[in-house]
N, C-alpha and C positions, 0 to 999 in steps of 0.2 A: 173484721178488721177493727171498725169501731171499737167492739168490746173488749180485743185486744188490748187498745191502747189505755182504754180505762182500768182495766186489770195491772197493765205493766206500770202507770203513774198512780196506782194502790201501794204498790211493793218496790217501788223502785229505790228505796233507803231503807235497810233494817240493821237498830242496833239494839242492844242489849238497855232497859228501862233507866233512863240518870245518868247513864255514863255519857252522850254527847249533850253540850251545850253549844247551842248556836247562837251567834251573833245578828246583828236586825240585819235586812237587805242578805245575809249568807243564802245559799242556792245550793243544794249537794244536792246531784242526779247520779241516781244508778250507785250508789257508795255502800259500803257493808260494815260494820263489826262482825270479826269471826272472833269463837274461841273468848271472848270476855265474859269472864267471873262476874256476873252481878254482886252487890255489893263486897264487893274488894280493893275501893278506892281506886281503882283508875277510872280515868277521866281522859275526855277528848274536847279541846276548848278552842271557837273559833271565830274569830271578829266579826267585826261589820264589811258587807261589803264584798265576802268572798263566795269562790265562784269551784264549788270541788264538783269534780266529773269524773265517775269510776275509781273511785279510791278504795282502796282493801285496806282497814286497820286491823289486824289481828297481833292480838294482845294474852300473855301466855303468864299471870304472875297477880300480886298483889302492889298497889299505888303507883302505877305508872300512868305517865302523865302527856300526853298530848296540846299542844299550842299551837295555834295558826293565826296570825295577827290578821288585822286589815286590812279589806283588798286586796289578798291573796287570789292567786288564779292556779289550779292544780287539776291536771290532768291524767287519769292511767295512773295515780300513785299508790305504792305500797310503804305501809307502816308495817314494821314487823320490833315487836318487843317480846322479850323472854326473861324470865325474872322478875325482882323485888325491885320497886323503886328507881326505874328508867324515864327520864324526860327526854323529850323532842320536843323541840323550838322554833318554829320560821317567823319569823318576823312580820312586819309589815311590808304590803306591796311587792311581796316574793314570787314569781311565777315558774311553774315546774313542770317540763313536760313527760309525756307517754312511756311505761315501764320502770319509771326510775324508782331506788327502794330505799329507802333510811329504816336502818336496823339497828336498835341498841338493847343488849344485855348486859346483863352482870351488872347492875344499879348503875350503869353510863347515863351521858346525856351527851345529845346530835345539837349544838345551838346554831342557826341559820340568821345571818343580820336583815337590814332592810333594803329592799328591792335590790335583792340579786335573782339573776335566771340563769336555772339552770335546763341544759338542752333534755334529751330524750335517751335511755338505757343509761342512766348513771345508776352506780351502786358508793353508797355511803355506810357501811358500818364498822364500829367501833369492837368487834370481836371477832376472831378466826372462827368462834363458834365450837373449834373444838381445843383440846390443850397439848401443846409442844414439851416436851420434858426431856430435862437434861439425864446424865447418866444417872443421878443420886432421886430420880422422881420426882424432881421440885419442876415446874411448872414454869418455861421462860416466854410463855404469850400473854401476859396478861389482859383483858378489855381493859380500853383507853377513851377519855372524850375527845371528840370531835369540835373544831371549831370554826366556823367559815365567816368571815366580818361584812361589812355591808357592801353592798353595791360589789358583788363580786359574780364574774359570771364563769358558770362553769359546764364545758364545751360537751359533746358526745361524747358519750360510752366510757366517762370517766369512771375511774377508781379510786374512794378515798376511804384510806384504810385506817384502824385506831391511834390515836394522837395524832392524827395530823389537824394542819392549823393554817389556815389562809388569811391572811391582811385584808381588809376594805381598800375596795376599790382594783382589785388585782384581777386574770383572767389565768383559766387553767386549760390549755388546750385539748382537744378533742384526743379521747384515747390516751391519755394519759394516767400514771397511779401516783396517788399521793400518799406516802410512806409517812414524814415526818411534819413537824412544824416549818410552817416558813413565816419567820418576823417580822419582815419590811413590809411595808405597803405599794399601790400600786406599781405590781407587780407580774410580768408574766411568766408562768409556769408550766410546763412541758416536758413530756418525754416517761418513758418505763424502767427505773423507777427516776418521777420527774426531777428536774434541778430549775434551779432559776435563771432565768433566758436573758431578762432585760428589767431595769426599774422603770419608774418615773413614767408610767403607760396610763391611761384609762384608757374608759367603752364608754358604749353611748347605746342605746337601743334603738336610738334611727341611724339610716342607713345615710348617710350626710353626703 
């Protein structure tokens, strides 16, 4: 059992040589790069102070780009990029829980402000993944970025699909999909496909 555990904290991070850079006091257990192109310019870059557990980056492309600010806390996450030239972005003081996937293709980028939480089984991407075509074969799905502002929290098993766009300081209820942009700020938003519920709301992360 001993030598188990010595073996499992030998191997327990493997990435591809250059492509992750950490931050001081950063802590990743159990986390992987799959499928990363040695030198093909992408990068995986991560503050001070974070705290990643089981995260899957897998990375399908040439200079895509990875950010995880400050005191970030992340848990169960998948990074999923396909293509040229994709950024993801969480901010500082962001915490993410179990299963949840930010997916960008087609040179997108996913931006996440500071200190929002989001719950567990959220799917975030910016592409159908495959293509919708009208009678004449032109293509009506384009990938879109994604945009979530700060202090925004977003509930279970959400859905947020390309171009949509969340305000700082808003909440997105559990089970819900986000289709489009929403402008205003604190704001609550809900429902399949969601609308806007009520303004003038903040969160708090204690329970008061």
């Amino acid at each position: 059992m001993i030598l188990f555990s010595v073996f499992k904290s030998c191997f327990t991070n493997y990435f591809v040589g250059g492509v992750l850079k950490k931050g001081k006091g950063t802590r990743l257990t159990c986390c992987i790069g799959r499928h990363i192109t040695k030198n093909a310019g992408n990068s995986i870059i991560t503050g001070e102070g974070c705290s990643l557990t089981d995260c899957r980056f897998l990375i399908k492309g040439k200079n895509n780009k990875i950010t995880i600010g400050n005191h970030c806390a992340l848990k169960g996450v998948r990074f999923w990029m396909s293509g040229d030239n994709n950024e993801i972005v969480i901010d500082d003081y962001t915490t993410v829980g179990h299963n949840t996937e930010f997916a960008t293709l087609e040179g997108t980028c996913i931006s996440v402000g500071k200190d929002c939480m989001f719950s567990h089984d959220i799917r975030v991407r910016t592409s159908d993944s495959h293509s919708v075509l009208d009678q004449d074969g032109k293509r009506t799905n384009p990938a879109k970025d994604i945009s979530i502002g700060n202090h925004v929290w977003i509930g279970l098993e959400v859905l947020i699909l390309k171009g949509s766009e969340i305000k700082d300081n808003s909440v997105v209820a559990a089970r819900s999909m986000v289709t489009k942009p929403f402008t205003k700020k604190n704001c609550l938003i809900a429902g399949a496909p969601a609308k806007e519920l009520k303004l003038n709301i903040n969160w708090s992360r204690d329970r008061k």
